[in-house]
C-alpha positions in Angstrom: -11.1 -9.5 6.3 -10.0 -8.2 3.2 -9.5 -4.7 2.1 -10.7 -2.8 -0.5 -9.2 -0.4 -2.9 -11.1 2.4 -0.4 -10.1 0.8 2.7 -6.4 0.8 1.7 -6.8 4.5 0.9 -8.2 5.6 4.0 -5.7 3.3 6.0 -2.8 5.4 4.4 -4.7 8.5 5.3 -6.3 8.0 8.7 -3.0 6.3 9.9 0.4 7.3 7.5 0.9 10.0 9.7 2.7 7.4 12.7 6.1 7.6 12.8 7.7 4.8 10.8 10.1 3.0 13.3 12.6 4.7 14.9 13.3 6.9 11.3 12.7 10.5 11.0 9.5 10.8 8.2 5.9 9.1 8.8 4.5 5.7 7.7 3.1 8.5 4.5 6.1 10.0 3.8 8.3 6.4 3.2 5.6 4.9 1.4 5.5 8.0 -1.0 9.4 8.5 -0.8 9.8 4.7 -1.9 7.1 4.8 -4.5 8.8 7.5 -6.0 12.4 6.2 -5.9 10.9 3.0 -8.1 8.9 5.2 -10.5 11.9 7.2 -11.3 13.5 3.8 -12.0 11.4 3.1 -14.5 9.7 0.2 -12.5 6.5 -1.5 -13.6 3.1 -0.2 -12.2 2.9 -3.4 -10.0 6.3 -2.6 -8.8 5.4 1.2 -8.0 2.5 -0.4 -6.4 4.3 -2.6 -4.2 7.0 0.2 -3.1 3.8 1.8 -2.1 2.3 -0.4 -0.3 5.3 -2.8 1.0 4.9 -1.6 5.0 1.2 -1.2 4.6 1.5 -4.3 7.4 2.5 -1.8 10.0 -0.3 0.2 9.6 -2.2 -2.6 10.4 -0.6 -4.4 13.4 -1.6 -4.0 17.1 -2.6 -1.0 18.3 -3.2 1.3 14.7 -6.4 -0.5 14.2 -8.9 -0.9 16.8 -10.9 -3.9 14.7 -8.0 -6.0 14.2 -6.3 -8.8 16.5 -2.6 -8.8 15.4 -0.1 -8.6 17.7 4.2 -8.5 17.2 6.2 -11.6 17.1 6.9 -12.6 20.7 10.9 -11.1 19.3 9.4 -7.6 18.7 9.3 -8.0 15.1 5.7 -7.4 13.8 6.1 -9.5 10.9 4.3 -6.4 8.6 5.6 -8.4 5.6 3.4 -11.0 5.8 0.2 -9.3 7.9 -1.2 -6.8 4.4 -1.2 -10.5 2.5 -4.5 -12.0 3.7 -6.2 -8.6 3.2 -4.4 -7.0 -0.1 -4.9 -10.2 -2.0 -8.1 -10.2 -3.4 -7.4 -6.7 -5.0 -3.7 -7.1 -5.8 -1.8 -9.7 -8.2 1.2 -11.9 -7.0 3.1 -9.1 -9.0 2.5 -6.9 -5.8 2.0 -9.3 -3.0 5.4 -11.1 -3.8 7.6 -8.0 -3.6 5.7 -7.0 -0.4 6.0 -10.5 1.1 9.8 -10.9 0.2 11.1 -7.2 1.0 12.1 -8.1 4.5 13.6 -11.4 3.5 15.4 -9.2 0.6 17.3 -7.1 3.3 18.5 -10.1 4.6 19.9 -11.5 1.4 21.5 -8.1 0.2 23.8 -8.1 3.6 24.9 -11.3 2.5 25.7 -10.8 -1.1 26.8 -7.3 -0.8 29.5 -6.7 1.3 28.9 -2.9 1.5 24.8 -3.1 2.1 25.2 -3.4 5.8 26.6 0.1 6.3 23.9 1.7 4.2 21.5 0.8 6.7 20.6 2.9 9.0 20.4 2.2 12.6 16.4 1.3 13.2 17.0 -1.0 9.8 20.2 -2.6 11.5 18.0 -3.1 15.0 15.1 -4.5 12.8 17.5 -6.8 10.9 18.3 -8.9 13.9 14.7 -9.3 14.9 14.0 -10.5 11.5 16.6 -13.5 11.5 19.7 -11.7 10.7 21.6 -12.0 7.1 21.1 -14.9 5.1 23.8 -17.8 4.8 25.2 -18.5 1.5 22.5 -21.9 1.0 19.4 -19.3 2.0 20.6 -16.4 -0.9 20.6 -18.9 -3.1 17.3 -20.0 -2.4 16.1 -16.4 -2.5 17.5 -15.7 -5.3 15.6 -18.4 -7.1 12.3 -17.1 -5.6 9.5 -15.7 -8.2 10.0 -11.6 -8.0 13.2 -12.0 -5.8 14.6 -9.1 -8.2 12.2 -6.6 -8.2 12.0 -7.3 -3.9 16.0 -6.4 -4.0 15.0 -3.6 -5.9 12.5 -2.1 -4.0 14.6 -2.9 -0.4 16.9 -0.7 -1.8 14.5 2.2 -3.1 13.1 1.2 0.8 16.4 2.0 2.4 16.9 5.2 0.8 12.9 6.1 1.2 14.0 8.0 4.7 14.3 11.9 3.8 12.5 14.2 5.7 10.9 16.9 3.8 11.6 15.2 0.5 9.4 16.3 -2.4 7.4 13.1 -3.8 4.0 13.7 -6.1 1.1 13.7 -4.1 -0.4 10.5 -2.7 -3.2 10.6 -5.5 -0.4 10.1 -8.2 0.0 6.7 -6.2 -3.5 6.1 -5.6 -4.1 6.3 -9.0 -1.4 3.6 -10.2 -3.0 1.3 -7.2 -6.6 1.4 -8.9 -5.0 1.4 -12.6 -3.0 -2.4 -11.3 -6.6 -3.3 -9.5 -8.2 -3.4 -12.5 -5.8 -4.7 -14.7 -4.1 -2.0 -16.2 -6.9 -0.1 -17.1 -7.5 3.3 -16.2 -9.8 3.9 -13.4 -11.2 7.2 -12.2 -10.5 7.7 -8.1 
């Protein structure tokens, strides 16, 4: 089943209200938070984009959607990095779906080339870590970091990690909206 541009939207508003993990701001508020960390950068729209929508996958695992069968790894991790591909892809270009696919995998490989990464995690990201296979070996960075979009995925980990401020001001989730339906159709500018 794949989403549309108005699905996605309603999905953010019906259900970016849950708590995202064990962190102190909603599914909403991270999404916006990180968006807005990678727009400040100077990111491309399909990078914004992705920041947006890179844990969209939680919003659809087991038990936030009533029509949909997905259910956590038997090791707790819900694998949300890989569940938003099937139904994002026929809206979104590799441009997003890569970052979002490879975000998780990016946390892993920025523990093992940055010594100092580790302890800017916070503790749900440390917890979720070890579900997710741990930090890379030397041989598996090196693969990541031959991987199409492997830098803008280490970017937007790191606008992720620091996406956890409660009460931080972000523009409005239209602003956001907006730049999805502007790299739908792309690059042109669409009316919401």
């Amino acid at each position: 089943m794949a989403l549309t541009l108005n699905d996605i939207t309603e999905l953010l508003h019906t259900q970016g209200s849950n708590q995202y993990g064990g962190e102190a701001v909603s599914q909403l508020e991270h999404a916006l938070q990180c968006a807005y960390l990678a727009e400040q950068a100077q990111e491309t729209a399909h990078t914004i984009t992705a920041a947006f929508l890179h844990d969209i996958g939680h919003l659809l695992s087991a038990g936030k959607r009533s029509d949909l069968l997905l259910t956590p790894a038997p090791n707790g991790d819900d694998l949300h990095q890989y569940i938003a591909l099937p139904f994002l892809r026929t809206v979104l270009p590799d441009a997003v779906l890569d970052p979002i696919k490879l975000h998780v995998d990016a946390k892993r490989y920025l523990c093992a080339v940055d010594k100092r990464y580790w302890s800017t995690l916070s503790d749900a990201s440390k917890k979720s870590l070890e579900l997710q296979g741990g930090i890379y070996s030397d041989e598996q960075a090196e693969e990541f970091e031959s991987r199409r979009f492997a830098q803008e995925s280490a970017r937007l980990r790191r606008y992720d990690d620091c996406a956890k401020t409660p009460g931080a001001w972000t523009p409005p989730i239209e602003h956001f909206i907006e730049i999805l339906y502007s790299v739908a159709s792309g690059g042109q500018n669409v009316n919401i």
